[in-house]
C-alpha positions in Angstrom: 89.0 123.9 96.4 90.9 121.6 94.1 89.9 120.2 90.6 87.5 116.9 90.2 90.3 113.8 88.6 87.3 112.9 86.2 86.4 116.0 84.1 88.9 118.6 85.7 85.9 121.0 87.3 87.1 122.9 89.9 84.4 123.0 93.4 83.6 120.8 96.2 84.5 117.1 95.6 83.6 113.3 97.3 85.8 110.5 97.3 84.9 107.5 94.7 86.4 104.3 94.8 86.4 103.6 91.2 87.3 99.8 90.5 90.3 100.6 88.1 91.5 104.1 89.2 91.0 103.4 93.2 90.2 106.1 95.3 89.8 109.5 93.3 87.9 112.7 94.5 85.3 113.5 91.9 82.2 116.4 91.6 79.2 115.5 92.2 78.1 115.0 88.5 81.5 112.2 87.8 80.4 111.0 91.3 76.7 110.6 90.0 78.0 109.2 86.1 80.5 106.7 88.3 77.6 105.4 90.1 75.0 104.9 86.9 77.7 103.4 85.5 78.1 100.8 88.1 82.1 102.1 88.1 82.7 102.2 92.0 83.6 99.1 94.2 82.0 99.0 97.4 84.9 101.1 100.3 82.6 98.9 103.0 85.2 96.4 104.6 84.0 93.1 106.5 81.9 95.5 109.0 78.9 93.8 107.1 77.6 97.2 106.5 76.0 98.2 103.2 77.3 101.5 101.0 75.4 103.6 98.2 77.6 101.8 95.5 76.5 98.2 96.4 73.9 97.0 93.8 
């Protein structure tokens, strides 16, 4: 297991695509704070599809 980029907790992690840092690998709880915060940019391309960070 390898450490979250946000906050440095070590466990399982998901991929964020934050809209200044790019794609980092956070925990679940940055994941979840990254997402409130409306931090993320959306990682669907022109497939016309629809992701959890698109508000």
């Amino acid at each position: 297991m390898r450490k979250c980029e946000m906050c440095g907790k070590e466990g399982s992690r998901m991929e964020a695509n934050h809209k200044e840092l790019g794609r980092i690998m956070v925990c679940q709880d940055c994941w979840s704070n990254l997402y409130d915060k409306n931090s993320m940019t959306c990682s669907v391309g022109s497939s016309g599809g629809s992701c959890s960070c698109c508000r």
